[in-house]
C-alpha positions in Angstrom: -7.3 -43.9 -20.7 -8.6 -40.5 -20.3 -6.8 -38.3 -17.1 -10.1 -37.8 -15.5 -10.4 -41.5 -15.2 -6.8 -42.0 -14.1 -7.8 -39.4 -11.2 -11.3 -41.3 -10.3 -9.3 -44.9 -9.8 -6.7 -43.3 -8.0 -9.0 -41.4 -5.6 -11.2 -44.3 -5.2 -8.0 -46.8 -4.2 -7.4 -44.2 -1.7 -10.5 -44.3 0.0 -10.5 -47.7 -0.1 -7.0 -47.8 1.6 -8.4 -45.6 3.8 -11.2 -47.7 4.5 -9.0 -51.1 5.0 -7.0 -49.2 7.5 -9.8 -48.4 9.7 -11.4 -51.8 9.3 -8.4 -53.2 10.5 -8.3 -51.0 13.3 -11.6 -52.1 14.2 -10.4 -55.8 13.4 -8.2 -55.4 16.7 -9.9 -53.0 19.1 -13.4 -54.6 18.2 -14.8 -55.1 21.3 -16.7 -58.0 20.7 -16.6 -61.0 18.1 -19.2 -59.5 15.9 -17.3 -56.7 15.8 -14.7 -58.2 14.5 -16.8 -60.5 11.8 -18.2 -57.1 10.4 -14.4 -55.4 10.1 -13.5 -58.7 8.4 -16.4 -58.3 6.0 -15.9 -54.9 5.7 -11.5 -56.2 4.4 -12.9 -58.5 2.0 -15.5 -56.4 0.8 -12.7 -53.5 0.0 -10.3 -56.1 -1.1 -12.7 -57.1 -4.0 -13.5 -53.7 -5.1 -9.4 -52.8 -5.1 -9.0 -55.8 -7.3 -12.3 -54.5 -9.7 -10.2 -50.9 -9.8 -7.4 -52.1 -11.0 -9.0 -54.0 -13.3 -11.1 -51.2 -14.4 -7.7 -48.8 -14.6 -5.2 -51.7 -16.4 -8.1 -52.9 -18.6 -7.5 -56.5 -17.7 -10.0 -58.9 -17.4 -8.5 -60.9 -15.1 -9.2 -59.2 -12.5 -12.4 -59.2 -12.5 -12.2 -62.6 -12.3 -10.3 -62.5 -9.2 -12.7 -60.3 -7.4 -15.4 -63.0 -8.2 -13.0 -65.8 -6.5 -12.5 -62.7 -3.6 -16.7 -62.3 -3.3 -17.0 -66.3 -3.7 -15.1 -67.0 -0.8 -15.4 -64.0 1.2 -19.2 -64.8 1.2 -19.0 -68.5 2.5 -16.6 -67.4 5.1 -19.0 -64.6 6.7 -21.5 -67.0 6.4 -19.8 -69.6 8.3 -19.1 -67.3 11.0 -22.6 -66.1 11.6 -23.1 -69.7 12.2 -20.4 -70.3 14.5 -21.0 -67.1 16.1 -25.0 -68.4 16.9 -24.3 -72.1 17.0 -21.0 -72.3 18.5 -20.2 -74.7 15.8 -19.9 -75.2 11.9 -20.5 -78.3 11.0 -23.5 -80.0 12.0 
């Protein structure tokens, strides 16, 4: 792997570190629950794309695999809280 991509990965997992940190900030100062739903999205979102670097860096297809399984459920979990959120419950 060339040096300039070994810089890029590295850079972009610290930005994304970056941005985990201050979603979890947001995650417990949120002053609302939406607030809170977004900073979660905003972790699982960054937690997928971490996974998709290291793949991208190690070369291993696994996991980019994992980051599917991460997007997968990431995905049905915001979507059950934007129901809860406006319905107040999940399960009809």
């Amino acid at each position: 792997m060339t040096t300039a991509v070994q810089f890029a990965t590295g850079f972009l997992l610290a930005c994304l570190g970056l941005a985990i940190v201050f979603a979890t900030i947001r995650l417990f100062r949120g002053p609302s629950a939406q607030d809170r739903v977004m900073a979660l999205d905003t972790m699982y979102l960054c937690a997928m794309l971490v996974t998709l670097t290291l793949g991208i860096r190690f070369g291993n297809p696994v996991y980019f695999e994992v980051a599917l399984l991460i997007a997968l459920v990431g995905f049905a979990g915001s979507i059950a809280m934007a129901k809860f959120l406006l319905r107040g419950e999940v399960i009809e």
